[in-house]
N, C-alpha and C positions, 0 to 999 in steps of 0.2 A: 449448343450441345446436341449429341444426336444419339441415335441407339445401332449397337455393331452388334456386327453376330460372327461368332468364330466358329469354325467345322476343325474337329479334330478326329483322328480313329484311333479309337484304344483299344485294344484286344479284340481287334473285329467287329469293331461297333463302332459306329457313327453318334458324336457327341456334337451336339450346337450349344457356346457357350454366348453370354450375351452382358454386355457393358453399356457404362455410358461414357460418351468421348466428347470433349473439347477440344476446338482448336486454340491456339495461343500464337500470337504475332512474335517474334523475335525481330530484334535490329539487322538490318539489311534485306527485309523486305522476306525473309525465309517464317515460316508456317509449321510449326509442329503439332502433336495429336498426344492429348494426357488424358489416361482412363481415370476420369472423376471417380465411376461405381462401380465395381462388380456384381452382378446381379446374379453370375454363377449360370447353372443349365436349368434349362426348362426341357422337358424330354417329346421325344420323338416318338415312333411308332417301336419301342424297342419293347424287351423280352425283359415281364415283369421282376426279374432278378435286377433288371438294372433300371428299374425303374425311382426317381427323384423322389420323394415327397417332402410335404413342410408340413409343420405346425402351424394354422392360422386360426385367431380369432376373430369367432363369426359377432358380430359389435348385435345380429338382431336377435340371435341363442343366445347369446352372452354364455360361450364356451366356446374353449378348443376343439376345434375337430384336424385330423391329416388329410389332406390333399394333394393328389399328382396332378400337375398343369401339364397342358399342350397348349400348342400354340395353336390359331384357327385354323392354318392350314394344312394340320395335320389330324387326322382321324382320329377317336379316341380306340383302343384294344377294346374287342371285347372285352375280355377277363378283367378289368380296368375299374377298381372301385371307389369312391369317393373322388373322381377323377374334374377336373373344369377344362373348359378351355379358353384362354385369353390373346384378346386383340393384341398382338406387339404395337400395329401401325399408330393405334391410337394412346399410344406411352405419355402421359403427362409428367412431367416433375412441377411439384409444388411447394410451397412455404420453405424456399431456402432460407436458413438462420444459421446463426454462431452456433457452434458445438463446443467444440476444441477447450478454447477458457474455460466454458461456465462447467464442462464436465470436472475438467484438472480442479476448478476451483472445491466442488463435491466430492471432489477425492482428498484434498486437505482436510474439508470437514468432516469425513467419517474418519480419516488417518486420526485427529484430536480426539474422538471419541463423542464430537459435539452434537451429534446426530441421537447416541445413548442420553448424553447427560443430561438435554434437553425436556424427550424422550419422556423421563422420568421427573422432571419437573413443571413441563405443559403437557399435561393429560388432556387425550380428546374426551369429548363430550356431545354434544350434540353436534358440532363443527362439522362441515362436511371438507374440510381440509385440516390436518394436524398444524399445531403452530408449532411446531420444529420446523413445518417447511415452509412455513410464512416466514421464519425467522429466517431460514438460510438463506430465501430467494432476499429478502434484503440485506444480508451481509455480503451475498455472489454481488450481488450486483453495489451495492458500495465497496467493495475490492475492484470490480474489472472498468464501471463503465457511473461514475454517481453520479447522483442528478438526470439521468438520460430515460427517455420515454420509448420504448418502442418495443412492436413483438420482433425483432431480428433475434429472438435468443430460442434456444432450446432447454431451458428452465421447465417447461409444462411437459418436456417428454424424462427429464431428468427425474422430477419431479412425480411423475406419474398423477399428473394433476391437468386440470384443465385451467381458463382462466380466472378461474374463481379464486385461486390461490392471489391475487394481484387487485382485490377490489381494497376502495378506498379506506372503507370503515372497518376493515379487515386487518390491513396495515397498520391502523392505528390500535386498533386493541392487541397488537400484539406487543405495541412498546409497551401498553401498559402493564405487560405479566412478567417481563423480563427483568425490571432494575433489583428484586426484592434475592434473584437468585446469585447476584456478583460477589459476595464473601464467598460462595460453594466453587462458583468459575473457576476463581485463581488459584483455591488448593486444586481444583481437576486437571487447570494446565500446567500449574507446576510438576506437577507427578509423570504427567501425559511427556514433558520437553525432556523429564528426565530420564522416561522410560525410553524416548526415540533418539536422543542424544547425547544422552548422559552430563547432562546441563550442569553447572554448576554454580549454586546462589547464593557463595561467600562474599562475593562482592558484590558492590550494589550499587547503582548509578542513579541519583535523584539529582530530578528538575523541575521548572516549572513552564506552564506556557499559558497563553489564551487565547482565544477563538470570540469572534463576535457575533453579534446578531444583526437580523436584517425586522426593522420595524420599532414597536413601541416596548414592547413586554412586559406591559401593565399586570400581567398575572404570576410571572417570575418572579419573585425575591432575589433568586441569584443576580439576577440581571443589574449588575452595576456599570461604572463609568469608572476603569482605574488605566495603568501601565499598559497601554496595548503591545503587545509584541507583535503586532500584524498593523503598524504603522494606521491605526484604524481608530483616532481617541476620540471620534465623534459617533462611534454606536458602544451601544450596552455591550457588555462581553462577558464569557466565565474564566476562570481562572483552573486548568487541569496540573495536577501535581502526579508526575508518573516516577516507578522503581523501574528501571530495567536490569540486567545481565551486561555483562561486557561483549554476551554476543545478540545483544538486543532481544533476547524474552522479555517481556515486561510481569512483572511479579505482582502489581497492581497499579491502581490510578483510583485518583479522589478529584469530583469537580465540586468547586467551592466557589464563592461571593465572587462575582469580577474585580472586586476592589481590594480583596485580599492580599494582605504584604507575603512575599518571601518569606521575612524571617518569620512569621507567625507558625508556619506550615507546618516545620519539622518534627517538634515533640508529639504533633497527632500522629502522624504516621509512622513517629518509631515506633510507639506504643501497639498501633495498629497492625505492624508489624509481626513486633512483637507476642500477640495476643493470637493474630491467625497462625504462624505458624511456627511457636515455640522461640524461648533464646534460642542462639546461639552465638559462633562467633561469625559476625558480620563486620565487614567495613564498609561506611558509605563513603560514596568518592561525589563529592557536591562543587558548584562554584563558589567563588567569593560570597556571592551576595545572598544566599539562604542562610548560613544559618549567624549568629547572633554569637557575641561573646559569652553572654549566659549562657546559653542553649549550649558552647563546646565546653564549658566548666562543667554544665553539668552530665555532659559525657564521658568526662573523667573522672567523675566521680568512681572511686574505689566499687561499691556497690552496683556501681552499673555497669561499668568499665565498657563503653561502646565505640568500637573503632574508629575512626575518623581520615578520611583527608580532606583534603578541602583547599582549594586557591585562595591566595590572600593578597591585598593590593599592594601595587609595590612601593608605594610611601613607608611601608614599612620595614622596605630594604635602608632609608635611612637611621632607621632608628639607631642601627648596627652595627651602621657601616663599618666602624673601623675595625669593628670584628669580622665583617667579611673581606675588609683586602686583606687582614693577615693570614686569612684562610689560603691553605690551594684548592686547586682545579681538582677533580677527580671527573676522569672518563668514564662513562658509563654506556657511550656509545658510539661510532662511526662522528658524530656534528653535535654532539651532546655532554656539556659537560658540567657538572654538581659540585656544590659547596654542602657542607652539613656546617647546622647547629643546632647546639639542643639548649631550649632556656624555659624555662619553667616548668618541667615536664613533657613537654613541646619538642619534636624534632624541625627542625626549619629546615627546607632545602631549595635553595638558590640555584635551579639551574638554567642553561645558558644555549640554547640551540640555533646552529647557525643558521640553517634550511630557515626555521623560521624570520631567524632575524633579517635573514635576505628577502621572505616575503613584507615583510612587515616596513623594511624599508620602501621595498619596490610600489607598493600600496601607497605610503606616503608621496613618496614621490611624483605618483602618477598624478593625487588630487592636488599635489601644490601644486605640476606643470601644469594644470588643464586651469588653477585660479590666476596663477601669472598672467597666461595666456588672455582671461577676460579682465584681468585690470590693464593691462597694456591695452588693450582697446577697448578701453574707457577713458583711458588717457588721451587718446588718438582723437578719438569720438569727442572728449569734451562737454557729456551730455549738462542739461541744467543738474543745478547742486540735487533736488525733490527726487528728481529721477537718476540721480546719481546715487544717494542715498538708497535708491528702493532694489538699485540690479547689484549694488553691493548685497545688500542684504541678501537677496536671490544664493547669488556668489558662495556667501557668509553657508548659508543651508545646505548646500552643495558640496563643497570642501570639507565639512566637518570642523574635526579638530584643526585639520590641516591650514587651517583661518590662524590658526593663532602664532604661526611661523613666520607672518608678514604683519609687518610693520607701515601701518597706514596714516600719512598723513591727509585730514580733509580740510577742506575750504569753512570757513565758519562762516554761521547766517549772513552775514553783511561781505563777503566774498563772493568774486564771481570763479565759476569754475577753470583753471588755467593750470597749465605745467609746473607753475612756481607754486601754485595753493591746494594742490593735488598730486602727491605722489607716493611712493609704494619702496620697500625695501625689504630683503629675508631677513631674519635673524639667525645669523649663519650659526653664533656661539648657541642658540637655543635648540636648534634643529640640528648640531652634532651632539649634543647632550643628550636628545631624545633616541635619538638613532645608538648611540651607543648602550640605550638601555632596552631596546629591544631586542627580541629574542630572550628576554628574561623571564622566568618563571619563580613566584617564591612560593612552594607550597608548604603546608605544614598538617600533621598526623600529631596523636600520641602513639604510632607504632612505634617507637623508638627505637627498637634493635631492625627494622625492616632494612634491607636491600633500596638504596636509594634508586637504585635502575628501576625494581619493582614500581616504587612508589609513581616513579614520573611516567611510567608504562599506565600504570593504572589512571591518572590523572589527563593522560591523552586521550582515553578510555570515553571520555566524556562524549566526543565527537559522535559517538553512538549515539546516546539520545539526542544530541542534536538532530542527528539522521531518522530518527524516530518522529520528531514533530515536524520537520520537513515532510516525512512520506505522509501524515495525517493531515497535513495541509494540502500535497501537493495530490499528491497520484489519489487521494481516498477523500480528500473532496469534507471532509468534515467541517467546514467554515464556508458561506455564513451558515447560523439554524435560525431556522424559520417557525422551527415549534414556540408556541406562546407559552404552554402549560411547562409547569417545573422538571414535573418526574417524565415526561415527553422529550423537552431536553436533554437530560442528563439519558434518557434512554437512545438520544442519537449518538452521541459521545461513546455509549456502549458498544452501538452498531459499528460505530468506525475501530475502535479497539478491535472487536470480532475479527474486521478484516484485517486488521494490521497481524493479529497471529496465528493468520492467514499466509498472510504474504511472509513472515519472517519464520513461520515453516520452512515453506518452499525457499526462501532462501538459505537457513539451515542446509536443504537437502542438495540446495546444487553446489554448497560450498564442501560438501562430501565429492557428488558424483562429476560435476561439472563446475569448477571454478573458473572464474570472468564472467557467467552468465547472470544476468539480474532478473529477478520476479517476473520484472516489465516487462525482458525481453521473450521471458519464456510468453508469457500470455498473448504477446501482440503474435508468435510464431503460430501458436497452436490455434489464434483467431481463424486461420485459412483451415481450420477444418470445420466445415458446415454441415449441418441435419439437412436433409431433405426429403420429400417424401414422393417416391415414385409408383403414380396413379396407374393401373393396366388396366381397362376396360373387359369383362369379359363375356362372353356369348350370349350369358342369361338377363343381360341388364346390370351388373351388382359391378362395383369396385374390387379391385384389390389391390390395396393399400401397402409397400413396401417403406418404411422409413429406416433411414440408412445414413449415417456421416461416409464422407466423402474421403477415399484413400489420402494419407498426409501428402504432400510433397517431397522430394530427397532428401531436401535440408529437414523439414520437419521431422522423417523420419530418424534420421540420422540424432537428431536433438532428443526423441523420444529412447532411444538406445540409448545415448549417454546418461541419460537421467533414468535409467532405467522405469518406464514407467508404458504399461503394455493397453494399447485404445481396448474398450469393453467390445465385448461380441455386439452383432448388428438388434436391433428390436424385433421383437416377433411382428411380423406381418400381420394383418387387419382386411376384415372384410368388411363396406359398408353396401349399404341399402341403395338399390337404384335412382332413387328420387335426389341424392347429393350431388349438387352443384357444386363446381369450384368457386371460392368466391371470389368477388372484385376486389380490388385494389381499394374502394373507398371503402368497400365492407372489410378489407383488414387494417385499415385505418381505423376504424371507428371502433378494433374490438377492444378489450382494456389493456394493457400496457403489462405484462410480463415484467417487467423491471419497476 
């Protein structure tokens, strides 16, 4: 990077304006020139009418004073008051960092309001940083970057804080203030999605998941050994039970006993429900395996009357069979087509999607060809019976279900391994009976008068909280916790909630302004815009201190108009004290970590 000076005349006057440029390589060996900074005019010997000045604060007054800059090798005017002059030659740029995210991410958390609500439930005190902004700098940074140590961010200018915001024992009293205010949260974000989007929370998506631990968790209670869903059954885990929207709001989450069943889950949280935010008329749209046949009796019950659908497995398409082949087809879509029936109160619907049944085979398909494949060379191979028994079993793990479509003859103990006392076969009648029942869906509601199309819309619906504990696992980092203490736990589990309606903001807003774009993408875009702070030496000894993000790039720009969303004016400049050294690279290593 270097520093340009441009000469223009405007109305008979000579202007020198000044930048910062980079060169950039391009394929085939050509070299272009992109203006990182504007740094705007520093003025000349001109006639006080058109003379510059700026706001700068003096860091050893500790106030604003105005100042017009020259440069050194221009005279100041007489008439010229509060007037410096500064070295261009000696122009440093310093502590390049992220902008771009951690800013956009600050502007979701004041768009929620969560910067007020906070605000008003962590009061400062003696603290010499507010813990609204303790809180934020860990939910920015479990949104963009979790787990990651390092000052590359612009948190402390965002912030208006120095590194004290980032100390250890700092971090952690702040989980401790947060858990007690989560009933207040979720009425604030409901109001807040519905005020920016006009949300609506008739329907209602419940599931469950878990998350494990790394260690002992002697101090936990939650901390049990159950159902890993993270293929993880040798550590402790919790058990998270979330509501969401069909456009992924999440309405609340409850973390319980690792060991905790499914179906126990449900009646707490209707009730809970219930109780924050009034009846009403709700339907939850759940899998097979939460809720309990009690538990949908007493859904229907007259006095409660609480909506339901729910997947059911499909053994229970034989119960009835003969009542569903006398049934017909009813289209309800393009590759979708529905059976009704109604038996005991219960609408039942049978429906039939081709799209899926084509994935559903093709998936089959692929794990039997890839087991074929390793028993035919095992066959070939011949291995001993011990190790023939153990790459089956491998095999067996592999395949899945898809194991059960082959037909395996083996050698018994007192056999040697051979073609005649080893061999393998499909079960062709079992594996078209399977395939002809794929693509099947048997759901069942007491809506009874509902729109069958509705229903199976709704029940596709699910794929959303799927997408929900994906993004908590994947992109926001919530697994493993490393916290021992209980309410420390359950207080990181909050932190990652924070960000997830965060990010399901922003994605709200680009599925208004900019549809196709994800979260993700917007974040890793706005990364290339960086803070940096441009050092100018100036005659008396003293610094002056410019801190600046760096102009977007086309595309970035271009991205910021569709999403309508306009970068903040630059920081007021800063003067420091002659005696400021820049520092080294080991001394910004060693400062404390911003994130």
């Amino acid at each position: 990077m270097f520093l340009r000076s441009t000469n223009r005349k405007k109305d008979g006057k000579n202007h020198r304006y000044f930048s910062i440029v980079e060169n950039r390589r391009l394929p085939g060996d050509k070299t272009v020139q992109r203006t990182v900074l504007y740094l705007g005019e520093i003025n000349d010997q001109q006639q006080a009418a058109w003379r510059k000045t700026l706001d700068v604060f003096d860091e050893d007054a500790q106030c604003y004073t105005r100042m017009s800059l020259f440069p050194h090798d221009r005279e100041i005017p007489v008439d010229a008051l509060d007037s410096v002059q500064v070295k261009l030659s000696g122009l440093e740029l310093r502590r390049p960092r992220v902008f771009g995210n951690c800013w956009l991410a600050c502007e979701l958390w004041q768009q929620l309001g969560l910067d007020e609500f906070w605000q008003q439930r962590l009061p400062e005190a003696r603290e010499a940083v507010s813990w609204e902004k303790v809180l934020r700098l860990l939910v920015v940074n479990r949104l963009l970057d979790p787990g990651s140590e390092f000052v590359d961010s612009a948190m402390d200018e965002l912030l208006e804080t120095d590194f004290a915001v980032a100390e250890k024992d700092r971090l952690y009293r702040c989980l401790d203030r947060v858990l007690k205010h989560k009933p207040e949260l979720f009425v604030w974000l409901k109001q807040k999605w519905a005020d920016l989007f006009h949300a609506d929370f008739e329907v209602l998506l419940y599931d469950l998941t878990s998350t494990y631990f790394e260690g002992e968790m002697e101090q936990n209670p939650k901390a049990k050994r159950g159902y890993s869903r993270d293929k993880r059954p040798d550590c402790l885990q919790l058990v998270i039970a979330l509501v969401v929207t069909p456009d992924g709001f999440p309405l609340a989450y409850e973390v319980m006993n690792g060991n905790t069943s499914d179906r126990t889950t449900l009646p707490d949280f209707l009730k809970k429900i219930e109780s924050t935010y009034g009846k009403a008329r709700r339907v939850w749209v759940m899998d097979r395996g939460v809720p309990s046949e009690a538990i949908l009796q007493g859904m229907r019950e007259p006095e409660r009357q609480t909506f339901y659908l729910v997947g059911t497995p499909k053994s229970r398409i034989h119960q009835h069979e003969k009542k569903w082949l006398d049934l017909p087809w009813q289209k309800v879509r393009d590759s979708v087509e529905v059976k009704l029936y109604q038996h005991e109160g219960e609408l039942y619907v049978l429906a039939k999607s081709q799209g899926r049944q084509a994935k559903e085979n093709a998936m089959r398909r692929k794990r039997l060809a890839r087991l074929l494949r390793k028993l035919r060379a095992m066959r070939k191979s011949l291995p001993k019976r011990d190790q023939l028994l153990l790459r089956i079993g491998a095999a067996k793990k592999e395949a899945g279900r898809a194991f059960g479509f082959v037909k395996i003859q083996l050698p018994s103990t007192d056999q040697a391994v051979m073609r005649e006392t080893f061999s393998f076969q499909v079960d062709k009648a079992k594996l078209k009976a399977s395939e002809q029942r794929d693509g099947h869906y048997l759901l069942r509601s007491n809506l009874t008068g509902e729109d069958p199309a509705v229903l199976w819309t709704r029940y596709v619906q699910l794929t959303q909280i799927e997408s929900v504990f994906r993004s908590l696992k994947s992109e926001l980092g919530i697994r493993p916790i490393y916290h021992q203490l209980e309410h420390r736990a359950d207080a990181h589990v909050l932190i990652a909630f924070l960000a997830y309606c965060l990010q399901v903001t922003l994605k709200n807003r680009l599925m208004i302004h900019a549809p196709g774009l994800t979260p993700a993408a917007v974040f890793e875009k706005l990364a290339t815009i960086q803070m940096v702070e441009v050092w100018i030496p100036m005659l008396d000894g003293r610094w002056l201190i410019l801190p600046r993000h760096t102009q977007p790039e086309r595309d970035v720009q271009v991205l910021l108009n569709q999403i309508q969303i306009t970068l903040p004016s630059q920081p007021p400049p800063r003067i420091k004290a002659a005696q400021v050294t820049p520092l080294t690279q080991k001394q910004v290593a060693d400062q404390p970590s911003l994130w």
